[in-house]
C-alpha positions in Angstrom: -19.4 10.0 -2.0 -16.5 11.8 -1.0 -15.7 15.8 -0.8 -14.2 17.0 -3.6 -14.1 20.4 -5.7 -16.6 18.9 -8.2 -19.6 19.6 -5.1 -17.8 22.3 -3.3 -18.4 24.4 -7.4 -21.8 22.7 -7.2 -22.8 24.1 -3.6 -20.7 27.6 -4.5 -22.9 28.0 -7.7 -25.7 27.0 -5.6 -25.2 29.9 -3.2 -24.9 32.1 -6.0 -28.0 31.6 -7.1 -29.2 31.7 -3.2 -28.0 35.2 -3.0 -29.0 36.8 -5.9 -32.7 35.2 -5.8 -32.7 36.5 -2.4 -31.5 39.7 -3.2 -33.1 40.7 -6.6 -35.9 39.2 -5.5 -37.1 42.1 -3.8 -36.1 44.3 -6.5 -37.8 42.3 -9.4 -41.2 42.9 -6.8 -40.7 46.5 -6.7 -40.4 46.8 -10.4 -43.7 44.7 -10.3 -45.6 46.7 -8.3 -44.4 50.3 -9.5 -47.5 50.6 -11.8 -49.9 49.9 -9.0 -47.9 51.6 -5.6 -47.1 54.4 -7.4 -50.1 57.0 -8.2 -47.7 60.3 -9.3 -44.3 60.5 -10.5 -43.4 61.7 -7.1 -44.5 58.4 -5.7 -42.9 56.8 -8.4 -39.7 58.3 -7.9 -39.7 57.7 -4.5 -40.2 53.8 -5.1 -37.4 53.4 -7.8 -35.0 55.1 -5.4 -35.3 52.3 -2.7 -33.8 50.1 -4.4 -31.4 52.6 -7.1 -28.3 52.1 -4.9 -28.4 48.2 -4.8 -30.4 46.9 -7.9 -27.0 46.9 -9.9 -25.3 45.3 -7.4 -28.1 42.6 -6.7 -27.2 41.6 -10.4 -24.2 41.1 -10.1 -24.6 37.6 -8.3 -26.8 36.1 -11.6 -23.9 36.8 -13.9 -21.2 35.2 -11.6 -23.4 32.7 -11.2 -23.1 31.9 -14.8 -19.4 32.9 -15.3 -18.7 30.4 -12.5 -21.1 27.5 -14.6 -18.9 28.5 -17.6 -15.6 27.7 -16.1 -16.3 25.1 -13.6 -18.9 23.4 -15.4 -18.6 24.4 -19.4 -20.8 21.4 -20.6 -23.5 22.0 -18.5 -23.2 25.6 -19.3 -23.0 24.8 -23.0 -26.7 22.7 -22.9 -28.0 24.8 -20.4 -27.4 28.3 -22.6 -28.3 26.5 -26.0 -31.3 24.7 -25.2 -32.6 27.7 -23.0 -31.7 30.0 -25.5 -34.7 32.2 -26.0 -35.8 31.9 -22.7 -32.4 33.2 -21.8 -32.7 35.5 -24.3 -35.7 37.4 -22.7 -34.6 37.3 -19.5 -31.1 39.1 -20.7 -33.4 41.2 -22.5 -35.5 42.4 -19.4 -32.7 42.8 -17.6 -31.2 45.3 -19.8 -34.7 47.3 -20.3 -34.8 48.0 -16.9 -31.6 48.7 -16.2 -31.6 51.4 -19.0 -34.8 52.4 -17.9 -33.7 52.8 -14.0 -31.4 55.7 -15.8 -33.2 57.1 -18.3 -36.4 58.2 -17.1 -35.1 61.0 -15.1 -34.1 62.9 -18.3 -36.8 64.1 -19.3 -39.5 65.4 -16.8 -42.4 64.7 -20.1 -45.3 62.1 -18.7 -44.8 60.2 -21.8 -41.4 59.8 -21.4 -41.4 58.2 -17.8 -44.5 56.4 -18.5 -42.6 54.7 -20.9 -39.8 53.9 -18.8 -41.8 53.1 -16.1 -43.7 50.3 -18.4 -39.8 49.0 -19.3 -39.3 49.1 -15.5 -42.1 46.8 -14.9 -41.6 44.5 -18.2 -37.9 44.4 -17.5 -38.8 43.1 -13.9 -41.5 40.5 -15.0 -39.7 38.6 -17.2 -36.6 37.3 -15.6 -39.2 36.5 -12.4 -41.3 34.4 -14.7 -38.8 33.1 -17.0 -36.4 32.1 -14.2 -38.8 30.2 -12.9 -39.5 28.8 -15.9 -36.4 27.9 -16.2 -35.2 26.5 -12.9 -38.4 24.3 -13.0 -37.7 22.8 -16.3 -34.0 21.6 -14.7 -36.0 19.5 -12.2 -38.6 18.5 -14.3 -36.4 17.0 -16.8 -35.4 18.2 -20.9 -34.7 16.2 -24.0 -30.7 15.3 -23.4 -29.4 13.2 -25.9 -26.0 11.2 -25.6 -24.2 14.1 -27.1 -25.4 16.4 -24.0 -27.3 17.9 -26.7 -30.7 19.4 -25.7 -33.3 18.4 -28.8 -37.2 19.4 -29.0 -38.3 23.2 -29.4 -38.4 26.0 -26.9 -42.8 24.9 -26.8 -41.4 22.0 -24.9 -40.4 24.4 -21.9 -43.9 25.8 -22.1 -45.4 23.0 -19.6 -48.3 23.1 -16.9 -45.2 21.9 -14.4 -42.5 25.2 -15.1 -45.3 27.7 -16.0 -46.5 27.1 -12.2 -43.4 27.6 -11.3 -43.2 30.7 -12.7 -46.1 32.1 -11.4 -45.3 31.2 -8.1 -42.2 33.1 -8.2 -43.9 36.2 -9.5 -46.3 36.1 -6.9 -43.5 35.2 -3.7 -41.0 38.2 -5.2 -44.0 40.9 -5.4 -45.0 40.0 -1.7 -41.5 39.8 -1.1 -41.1 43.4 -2.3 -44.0 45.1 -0.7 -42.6 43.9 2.3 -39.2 46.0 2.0 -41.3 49.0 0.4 -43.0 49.1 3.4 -39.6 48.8 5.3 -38.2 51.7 3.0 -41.1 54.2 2.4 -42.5 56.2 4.9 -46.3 57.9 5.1 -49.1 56.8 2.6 -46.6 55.0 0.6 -45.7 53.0 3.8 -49.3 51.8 4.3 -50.3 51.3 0.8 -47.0 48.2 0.6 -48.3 46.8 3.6 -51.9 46.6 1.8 -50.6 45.1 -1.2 -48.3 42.6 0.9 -51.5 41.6 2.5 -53.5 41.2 -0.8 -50.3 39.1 -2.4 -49.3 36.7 0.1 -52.3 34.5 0.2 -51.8 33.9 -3.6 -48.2 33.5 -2.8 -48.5 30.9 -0.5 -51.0 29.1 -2.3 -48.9 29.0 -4.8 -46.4 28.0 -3.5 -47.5 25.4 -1.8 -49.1 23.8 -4.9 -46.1 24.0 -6.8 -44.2 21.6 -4.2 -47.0 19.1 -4.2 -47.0 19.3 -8.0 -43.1 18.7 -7.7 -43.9 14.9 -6.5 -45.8 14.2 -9.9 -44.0 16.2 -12.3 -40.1 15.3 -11.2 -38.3 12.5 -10.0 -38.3 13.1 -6.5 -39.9 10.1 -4.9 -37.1 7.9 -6.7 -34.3 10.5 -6.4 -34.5 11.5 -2.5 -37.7 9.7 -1.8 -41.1 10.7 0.3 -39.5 12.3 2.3 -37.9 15.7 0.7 -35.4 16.8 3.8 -36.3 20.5 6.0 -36.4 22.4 3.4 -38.9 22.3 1.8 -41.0 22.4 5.1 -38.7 25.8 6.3 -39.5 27.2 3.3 -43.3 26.8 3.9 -43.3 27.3 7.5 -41.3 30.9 6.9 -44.1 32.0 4.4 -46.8 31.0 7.0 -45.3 32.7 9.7 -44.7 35.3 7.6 -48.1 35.8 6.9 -49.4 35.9 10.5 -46.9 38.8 10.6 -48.2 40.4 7.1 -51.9 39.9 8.1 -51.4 41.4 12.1 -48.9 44.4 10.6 -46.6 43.4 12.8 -42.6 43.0 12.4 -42.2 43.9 8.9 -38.1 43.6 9.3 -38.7 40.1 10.8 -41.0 39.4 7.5 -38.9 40.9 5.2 -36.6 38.2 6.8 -38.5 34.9 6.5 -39.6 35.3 2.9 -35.9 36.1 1.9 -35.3 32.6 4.0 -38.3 31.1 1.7 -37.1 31.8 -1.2 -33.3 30.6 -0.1 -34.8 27.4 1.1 -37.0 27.0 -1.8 -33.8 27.8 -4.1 -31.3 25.6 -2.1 -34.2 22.3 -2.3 -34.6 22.9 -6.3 -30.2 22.0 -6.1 -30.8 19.5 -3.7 -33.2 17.6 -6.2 -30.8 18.0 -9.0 -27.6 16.5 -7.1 -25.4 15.1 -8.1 -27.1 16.1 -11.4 -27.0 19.0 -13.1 -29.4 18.9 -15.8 -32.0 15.9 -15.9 -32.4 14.1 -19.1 -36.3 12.9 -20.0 -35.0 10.7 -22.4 -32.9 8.7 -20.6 -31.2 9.3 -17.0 -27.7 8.1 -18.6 -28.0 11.0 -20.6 -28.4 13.5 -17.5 -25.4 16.1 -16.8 -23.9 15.7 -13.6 -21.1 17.3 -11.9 -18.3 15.0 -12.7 -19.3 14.5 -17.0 -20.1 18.7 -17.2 -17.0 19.8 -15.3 -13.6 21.2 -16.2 -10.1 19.6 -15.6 -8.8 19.6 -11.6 -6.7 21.9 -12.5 -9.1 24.6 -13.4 -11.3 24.2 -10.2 -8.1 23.9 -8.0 -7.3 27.3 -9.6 -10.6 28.7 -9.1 -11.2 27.8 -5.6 -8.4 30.1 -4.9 -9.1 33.2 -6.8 -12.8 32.0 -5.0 -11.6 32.3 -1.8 -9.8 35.7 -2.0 -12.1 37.8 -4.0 -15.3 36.2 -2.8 -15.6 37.7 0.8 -14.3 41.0 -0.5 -17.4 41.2 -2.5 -19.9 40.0 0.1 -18.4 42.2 2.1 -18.6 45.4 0.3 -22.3 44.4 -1.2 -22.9 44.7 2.8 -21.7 47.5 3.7 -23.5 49.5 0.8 -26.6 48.0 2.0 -25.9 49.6 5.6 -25.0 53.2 4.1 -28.4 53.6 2.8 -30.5 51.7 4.7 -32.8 54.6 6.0 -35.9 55.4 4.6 -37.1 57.0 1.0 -39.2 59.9 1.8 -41.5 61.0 -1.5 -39.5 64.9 -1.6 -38.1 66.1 -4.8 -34.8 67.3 -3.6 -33.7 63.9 -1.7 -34.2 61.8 -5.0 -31.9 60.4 -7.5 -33.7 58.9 -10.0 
């Protein structure tokens, strides 16, 4: 199969969702581990400000992720946001909790109040981690397509052994994932209570991760898609958590951690779009029915037109989303007067 602009919008939406898995995925573990980390509002403060001057940005790659499926890829955008509509839904709905949340709780200094707020932070943070994964598993797994690239059945139908594993494994991998950059951002107690809770987390992380790749073998249609052998990834995925762990367990080279579970969950994110191509979405019903990249896309025209405005405006913003990350990339210290939020 030749190169065209059909797999170079496939790979670009791919990396999309690379980077802001990668990237929120740390901040959806902080949110997840606020109630627990955080023992006064002081502490709590402190953790919500390690990630206050990026968790906007962070975002910002999930919904050019779906602009991009919109205009280079309508039809699959179409099924994808109908069938997945209350799944969706939720994880839209989180999303805005949080962020509201993020700037509201600072209003007020009452304990109700920010315990509230606090509680949205959390909430707002576990449900696009589960429901993503949810969702992304589901993709693999296969939905009822019909000839009409209609998706039929009810929303119970997403509710499987297959995606809810692959849910939990993602809630599990992001909150190691973000104790790993408290402890990279927070200094005294603070510090060494993320470290703790990365070492708790990442044997359950692992576990589960591992599991949920085996499970992928019965539950998709890998072995007839790719075959027995899945490719590196897969395998760089798990040997980053494993290292990872030795690091985790010997409190040793947390930046170097922090690294190879951000390169986890890229692998793991990059082999879940490997298993789809050149599909889309997979059909259960029939694989004629499947959406691939050449019956969901738009006209030439409107990918030749979008690789362009792509390719200006695309480094600009990875670019800028870098050099933010530099400016405040010292450490939080728990003191009133150096905290925003």
């Amino acid at each position: 199969m030749s190169f065209d602009l059909n797999i170079l919008w496939f790979i670009l939406i791919a990396v999309l969702y690379i980077g802001f898995f990668v990237l929120e995925g740390f901040d959806f573990g902080v949110g997840l581990l606020l109630p627990v980390l955080g023992r006064t509002d002081l502490e709590r403060r402190a953790i919500i400000n390690t990630i206050g001057p990026h968790w906007d940005g962070n975002e910002v790659w999930l919904l050019t992720a779906g602009g991009a499926t919109f205009a280079a890829f309508p039809h699959w955008y179409a099924t994808f946001f109908s069938g997945f509509y209350l799944p969706l839904f939720l994880v839209l709905f989180g999303l805005i909790i949080r962020g509201v949340a993020f700037e509201f709780r600072s209003k007020s200094p009452g304990a109700q109040w920010r315990r509230l707020w606090d509680t949205c932070i959390f909430v707002g943070s576990l449900l696009p981690a589960l429901l993503l994964g949810v969702a992304f598993a589901n993709l693999t797994r296969g939905v009822a397509i019909d000839a009409d690239m209609n998706m039929i059945g009810s929303v119970f139908d997403l509710l499987n052994g297959y995606s809810l594993l692959g849910g939990v494994a993602g809630v599990l991998l992001f909150a190691t994932y973000g104790a790993v950059f408290l402890s990279l951002k927070l200094t005294d107690d603070l510090e060494t209570r993320a470290a703790n809770w990365a070492r708790r987390l990442w044997p359950f992380a692992a576990v589960a991760q591992i599991v949920f790749f085996l499970a992928t073998y019965a539950s998709t249609d890998l072995l007839t898609h790719i075959g027995i052998n899945p490719g590196p990834l897969p395998f760089a995925m798990i040997g980053a958590l494993l290292v990872a762990g030795l690091f985790i367990l010997r409190g040793r080279l947390p930046g170097w951690t922090f690294a190879l579970l951000g390169f986890a969950i890229a692998a793991q994110t990059a082999f879940t779009f490997g298993l789809l191509f050149p599909r889309v979405m997979v059909s259960n019903l029939d694989p004629a029915y499947s959406l691939t990249i050449y019956t969901a896309a738009s006209s030439p025209y409107t990918l030749t037109v979008m690789t362009v405005v792509a390719l200006f405006f695309v480094p600009i913003i990875v670019i800028y989303q870098g050099w933010t990350y530099w400016v405040f990339r010292k450490r939080v210290e728990a003191k009133p007067e150096g905290l925003v939020y």
